[in-house]
N, C-alpha and C positions, 0 to 999 in steps of 0.2 A: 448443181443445185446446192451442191455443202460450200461454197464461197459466197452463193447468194444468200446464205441461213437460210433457208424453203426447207418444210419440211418436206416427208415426202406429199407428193403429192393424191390427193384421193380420187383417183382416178382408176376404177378397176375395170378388165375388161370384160362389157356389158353388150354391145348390139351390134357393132361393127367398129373397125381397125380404125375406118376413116369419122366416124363419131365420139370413140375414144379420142384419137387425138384431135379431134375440134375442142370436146371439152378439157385438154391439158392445155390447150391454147388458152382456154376462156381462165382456167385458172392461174397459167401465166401472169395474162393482163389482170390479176386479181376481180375477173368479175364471176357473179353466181352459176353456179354450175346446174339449177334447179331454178323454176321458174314455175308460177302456173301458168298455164295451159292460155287463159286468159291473155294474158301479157308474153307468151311466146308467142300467139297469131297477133299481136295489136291491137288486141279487141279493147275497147273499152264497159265499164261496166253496163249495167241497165239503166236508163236516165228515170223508168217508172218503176214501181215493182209490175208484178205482172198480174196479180188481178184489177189493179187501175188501167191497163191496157186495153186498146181496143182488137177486137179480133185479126185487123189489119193491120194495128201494132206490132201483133203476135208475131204473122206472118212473115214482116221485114224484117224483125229482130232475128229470127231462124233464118231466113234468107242471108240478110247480112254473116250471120256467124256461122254458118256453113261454109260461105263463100271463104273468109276469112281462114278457117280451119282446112280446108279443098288447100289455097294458098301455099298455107304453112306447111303441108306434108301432114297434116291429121285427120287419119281419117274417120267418122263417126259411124256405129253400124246399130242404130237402139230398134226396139221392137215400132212398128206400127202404132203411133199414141197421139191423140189429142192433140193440137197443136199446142194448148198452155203447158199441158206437163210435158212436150217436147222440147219447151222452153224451160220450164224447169229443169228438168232433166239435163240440158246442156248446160246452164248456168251454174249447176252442181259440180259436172265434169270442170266446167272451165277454170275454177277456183282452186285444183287438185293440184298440188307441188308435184312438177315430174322432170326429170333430166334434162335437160335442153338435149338437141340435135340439130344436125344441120340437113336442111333437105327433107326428103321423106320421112316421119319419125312414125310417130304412135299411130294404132289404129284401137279406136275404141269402142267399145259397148255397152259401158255404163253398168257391168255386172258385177259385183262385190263381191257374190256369190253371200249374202246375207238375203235373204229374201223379204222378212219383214218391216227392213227400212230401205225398200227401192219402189220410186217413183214407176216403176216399170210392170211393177207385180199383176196387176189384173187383167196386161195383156199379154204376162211373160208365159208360153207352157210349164216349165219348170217353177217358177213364180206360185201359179194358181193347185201346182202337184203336189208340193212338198209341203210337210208339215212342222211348226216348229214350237217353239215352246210358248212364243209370245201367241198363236195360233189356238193353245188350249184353254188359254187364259183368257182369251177374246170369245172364245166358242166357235170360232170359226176364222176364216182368212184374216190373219191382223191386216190392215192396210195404213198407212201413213195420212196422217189428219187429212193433210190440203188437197187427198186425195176424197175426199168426201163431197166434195161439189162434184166430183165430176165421174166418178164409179154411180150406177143406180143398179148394179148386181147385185145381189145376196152376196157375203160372202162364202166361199165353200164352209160346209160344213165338219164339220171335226171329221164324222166317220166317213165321208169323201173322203179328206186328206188322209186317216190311219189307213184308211181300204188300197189308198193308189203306195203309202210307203209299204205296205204288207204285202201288195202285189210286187215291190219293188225288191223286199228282203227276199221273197222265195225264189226270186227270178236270180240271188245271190247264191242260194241255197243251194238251188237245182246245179249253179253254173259248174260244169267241170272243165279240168284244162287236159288237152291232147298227151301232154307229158307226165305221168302220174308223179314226177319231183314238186311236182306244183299245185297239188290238192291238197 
């Protein structure tokens, strides 16, 4: 590597032996070590957006991009939603810079662990429990705009959400460990 002038290489080890060195290969041949997700299965973009889509639109484009990511070694595991915000939902994931890998790679879920800006939240348990700040400010469950055509819930109300995190803090409170080094 020091007669080639290469620095070292940025290659740390992350997921397995034989995906490490696929990507010190990739950076040999000087290509990117990080791709979206997108352009790691082949997919191409959306040719509509997706509320000019036809509901059969909808369907083939998840179809296709499922198949596509099944392919690739990605696999997808989102809540039970709609098929448009499942669409969204993946076109989100699909756009995300992540590692390359060769073979079986990522398995995903689409959870940030942000709750107020995920397309997921009104069908997520955890989504619809927890309370946050953009939550008090709203008066109840923030949700994400484009999610407005298509939620006809109420959002939770503030003191649902303080009542399930109050039930959550005491259930902290109460918790003891078997080992009293650890209380």
């Amino acid at each position: 590597m020091e007669l080639l002038d290469k620095p070292f290489p940025p290659i740390f080890p992350m997921i397995s032996p034989d995906n490490d060195w696929y990507r010190f290969r990739l950076w040999l041949e000087g290509a990117p070590l990080t791709m979206k997700l997108r352009e790691q299965a082949g997919l191409p973009p959306l040719e509509k957006a997706i509320p000019e889509m036809t509901e059969e639109e909808i369907r083939e484009a998840i179809a296709f991009r499922m198949d596509a990511l099944k392919k690739s070694g990605i696999g997808i595991y989102l809540q039970e939603l709609p098929p448009p915000i499942l669409l969204m939902a993946l076109c989100e994931m699909l756009e995300e810079e992540t590692e390359r890998m060769e073979g079986e790679g990522w398995t995903l879920d689409g959870c940030s662990g942000y709750c107020p800006g995920c397309l997921q939240r009104p069908w997520c348990n955890t989504g619809q429990s927890l309370g946050w700040a953009e939550d008090n400010e709203a008066g109840g469950m923030h949700l994400r705009a484009e999610l407005q055509d298509f939620v006809s819930m109420n959002p939770q109300p503030k003191e649902v959400l303080d009542a399930f995190n109050e039930e959550l803090e005491e259930d902290i409170r109460g918790f003891r460990s078997a080992d009293p080094k650890n209380n």
